[in-house]
N, C-alpha and C positions, 0 to 999 in steps of 0.2 A: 504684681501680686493679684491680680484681675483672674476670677474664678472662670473655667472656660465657657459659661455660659453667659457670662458679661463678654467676653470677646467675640463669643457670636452675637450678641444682637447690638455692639459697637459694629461689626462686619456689615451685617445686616441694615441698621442706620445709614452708613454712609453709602452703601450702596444705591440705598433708597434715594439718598439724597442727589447720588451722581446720575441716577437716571431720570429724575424731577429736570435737571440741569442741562440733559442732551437733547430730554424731548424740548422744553421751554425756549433756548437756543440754539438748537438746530444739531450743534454738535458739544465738546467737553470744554470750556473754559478751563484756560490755563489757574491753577492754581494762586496763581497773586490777583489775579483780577475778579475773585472773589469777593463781592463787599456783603456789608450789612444788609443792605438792601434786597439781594438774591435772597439769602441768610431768610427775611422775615418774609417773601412774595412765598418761598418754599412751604416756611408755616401759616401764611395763610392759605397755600394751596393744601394741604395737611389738614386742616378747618375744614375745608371747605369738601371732601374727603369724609368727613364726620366719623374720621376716629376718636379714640377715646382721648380726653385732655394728659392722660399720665402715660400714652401712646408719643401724643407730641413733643412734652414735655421733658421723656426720656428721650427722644432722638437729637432734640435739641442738646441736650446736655452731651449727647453723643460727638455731636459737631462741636462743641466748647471744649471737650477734651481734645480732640483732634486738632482742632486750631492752634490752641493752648500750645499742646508742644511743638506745632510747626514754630509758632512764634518764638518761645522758649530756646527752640535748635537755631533761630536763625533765618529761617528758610523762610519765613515773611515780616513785611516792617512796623506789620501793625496786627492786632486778631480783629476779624472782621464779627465774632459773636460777640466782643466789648459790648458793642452797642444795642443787645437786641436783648429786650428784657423776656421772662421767663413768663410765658402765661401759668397763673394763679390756677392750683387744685386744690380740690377741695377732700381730704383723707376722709376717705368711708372709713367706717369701722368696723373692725373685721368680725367674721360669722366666728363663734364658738361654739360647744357644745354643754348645753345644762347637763351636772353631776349625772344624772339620772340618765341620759343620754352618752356619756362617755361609758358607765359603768358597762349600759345594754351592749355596746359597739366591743368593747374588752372581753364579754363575754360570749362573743359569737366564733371566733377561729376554732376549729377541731382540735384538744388535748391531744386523741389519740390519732392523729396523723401527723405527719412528718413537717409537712408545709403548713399545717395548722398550729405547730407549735414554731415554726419560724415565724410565722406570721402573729403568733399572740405575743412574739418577743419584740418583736418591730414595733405593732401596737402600742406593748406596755412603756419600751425606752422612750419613745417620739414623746407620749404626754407624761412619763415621769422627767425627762430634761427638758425638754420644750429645743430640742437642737435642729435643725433645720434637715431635711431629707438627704442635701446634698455631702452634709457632716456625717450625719450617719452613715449614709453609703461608701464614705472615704475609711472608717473605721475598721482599726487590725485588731486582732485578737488581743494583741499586749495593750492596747490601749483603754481596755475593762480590765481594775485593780478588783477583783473580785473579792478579796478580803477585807479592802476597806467600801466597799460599793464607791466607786466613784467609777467616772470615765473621762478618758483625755481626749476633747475635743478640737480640730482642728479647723477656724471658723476663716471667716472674710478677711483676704490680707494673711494667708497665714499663721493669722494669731491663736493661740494654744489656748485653752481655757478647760478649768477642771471643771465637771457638773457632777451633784450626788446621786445618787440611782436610787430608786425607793424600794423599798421592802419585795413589792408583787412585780416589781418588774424585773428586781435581779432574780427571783424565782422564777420569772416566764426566761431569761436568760440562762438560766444555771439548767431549765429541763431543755431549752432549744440548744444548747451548747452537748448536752448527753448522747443529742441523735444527731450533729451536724455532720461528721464524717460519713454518715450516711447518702447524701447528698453529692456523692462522687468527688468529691474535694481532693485537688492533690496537695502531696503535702506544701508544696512551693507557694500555695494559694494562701495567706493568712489573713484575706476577707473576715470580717465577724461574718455579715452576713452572703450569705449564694443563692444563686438561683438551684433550680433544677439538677441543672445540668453541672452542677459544682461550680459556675464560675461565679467570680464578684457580679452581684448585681448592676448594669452599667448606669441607671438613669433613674429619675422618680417616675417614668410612663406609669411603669408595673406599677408600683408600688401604690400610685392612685388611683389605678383601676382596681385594685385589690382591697384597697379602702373602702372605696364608693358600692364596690360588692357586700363589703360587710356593714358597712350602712346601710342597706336597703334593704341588708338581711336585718339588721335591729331596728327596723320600721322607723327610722330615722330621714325625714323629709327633706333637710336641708343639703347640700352639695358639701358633702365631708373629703377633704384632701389631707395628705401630710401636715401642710404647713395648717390648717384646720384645728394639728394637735396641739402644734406650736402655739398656735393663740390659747385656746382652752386653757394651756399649763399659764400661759402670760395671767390669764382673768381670775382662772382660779385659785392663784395663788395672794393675786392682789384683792379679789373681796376675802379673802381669809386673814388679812390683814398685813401680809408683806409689803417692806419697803421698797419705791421704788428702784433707790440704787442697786438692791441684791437681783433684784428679776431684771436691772439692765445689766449686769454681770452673768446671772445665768445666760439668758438670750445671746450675749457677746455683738450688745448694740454698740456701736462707738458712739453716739447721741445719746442723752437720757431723754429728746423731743423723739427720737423716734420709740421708745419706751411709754412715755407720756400717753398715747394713743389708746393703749390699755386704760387708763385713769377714765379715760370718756367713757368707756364701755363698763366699768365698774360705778359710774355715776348713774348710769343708765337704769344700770339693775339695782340700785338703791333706791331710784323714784318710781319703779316698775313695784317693788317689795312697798313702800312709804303707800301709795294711790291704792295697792291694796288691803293696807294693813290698818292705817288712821282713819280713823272714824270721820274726819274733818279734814280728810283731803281734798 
C-alpha cells in the first residue's frame, strides 16, 4: 500500500546503501553476512557526508523495513538493524501562511483565463481541505459530491476519507469545471484536474512551480509549495479553535503525534500575539 513515491526513495535507499557496501568492501557482500555493525559504519559514513539528520534517519528506516521482511520471510536468522538505534530529529515546524497572505496568494490566478481558473481551483481545494498534492492529483470527477460539497479522498494506505469543501472554493471549482473540457480532455480522461494538453496532471513539479509563481506575484517572501497549503489549513484551523482529533481526521494522520506538530506552531502565535499585546510581557 506504499505510495509510489515511497517506493522510489525505499529504491533509492537501498541502492545507496549497496554502493556505500561495494566501495567500503571491495565488492557486494552476501546478504547474510550483513551485521549491525556495517548497518551503523554506513550511518556514520552518512554523518560524515553531512546530510540532513531526517535524510539518515529515513534511509535507515529504509534498511529496517527491508530487513524486517527478509527476516519475517525467512531468508535471515536474525535482522541485523535490531540493534542499531535511530538518531534523534529534531521536527522543525512547518512554514504557514498569515490569513492576510493566503487571501493575497488566492487572489492572484487570472478569472478570465482558462488555466487561471484551473489554477484558482487548485488553490482554493489544497487550503479549503488541507489534502496533500498527491491526493488531489489522484482525484476523478465523481469523487466532488458537488451537492453536498464534500470530496472523497484517497490518502496513505489507501485509505478513503471524506473532507468538506468551503463555500469559495466549490465556487473556484463549479467555474473551473464550466470551461474544463476546454482543455482538450477526452472523454475517457475523468481527471478533476488537466494539464494543457487535456491530460491528468502527472506530479506536484508543475504544480509548485506554479505556486511559488503566484507567491511572488502576491509579494509573499517565504518559499510557498502545495503542502505549504496543507499546513496553513492544519494552523488556521487550530488557532480558530478546532479540535485536535477533527484536523487529525481531515489531514488523514494515522498518529495524533504527527497532528500535535500543529499545537507548537499555534503556541507560537499565541506568545507572538501575548509579547505584543500585554502591557507587562
Amino acid at each position: 500500500n506504499c505510495s509510489p513515491h515511497t517506493i522510489d526513495n525505499y529504491n533509492r535507499d537501498l541502492m545507496d546503501f549497496m554502493k556505500y557496501l561495494s566501495d567500503e568492501f571491495g565488492n557486494l557482500p552476501s546478504i547474510e553476512s550483513i551485521d549491525h555493525l556495517m548497518i551503523r559504519s554506513y550511518l556514520a559514513n552518512q554523518q560524515g557526508r553531512q546530510l540532513a539528520r531526517t535524510t539518515i534517519v529515513r534511509r535507515l528506516s529504509s534498511l529496517r523495513s527491508f530487513f524486517k521482511y527478509l527476516y519475517k520471510r525467512g531468508y535471515l536468522e536474525t535482522d541485523p538493524t535490531s540493534a542499531v538505534s535511530s538518531p534523534k530529529i529534531q521536527r522543525k515546524l512547518p512554514d504557514y501562511l498569515e490569513i492576510s497572505e493566503i487571501e493575497a496568494l488566492l487572489s492572484i490566478p487570472d478569472k478570465n483565463d482558462i488555466i487561471g481558473l484551473r489554477d484558482r481551483a487548485i488553490l482554493e481545494l489544497l487550503y479549503s481541505t488541507g489534502m496533500r498534492v498527491s491526493e488531489m492529483l489522484a482525484l476523478d470527477l465523481s469523487d466532488i459530491d458537488r451537492s453536498n460539497a464534500i470530496v472523497k479522498v484517497r490518502g496513505k494506505g489507501k485509505k478513503e476519507r471524506i473532507i468538506p469543501i468551503g463555500s469559495y472554493a466549490m465556487s473556484a471549482l463549479n467555474d473551473y469545471l464550466k470551461i474544463r473540457d476546454k482543455l482538450k480532455v477526452k472523454r475517457s480522461n475523468q481527471a478533476l484536474f488537466v494539464s494543457e494538453r487535456g491530460n491528468r496532471i502527472p506530479d506536484s513539479k508543475s504544480i509548485n512551480r506554479r505556486i511559488s509563481k503566484y507567491a511572488k506575484s502576491a509579494g509573499i517572501k517565504k518559499n510557498v509549495t502545495a503542502h505549504t497549503l496543507r499546513h496553513t489549513f492544519a494552523t488556521h484551523l487550530l488557532n480558530a479553535g478546532a479540535d485536535l482529533r477533527s484536523v487529525q481526521e481531515l489531514l488523514g494522520h494515522e498518529k495524533l503525534a504527527t497532528t500535535q506538530i500543529y499545537t507548537h506552531v499555534s503556541a507560537e502565535r499565541l506568545k507572538e500575539v501575548y509579547e505584543k499585546a500585554h502591557p507587562r510581557a
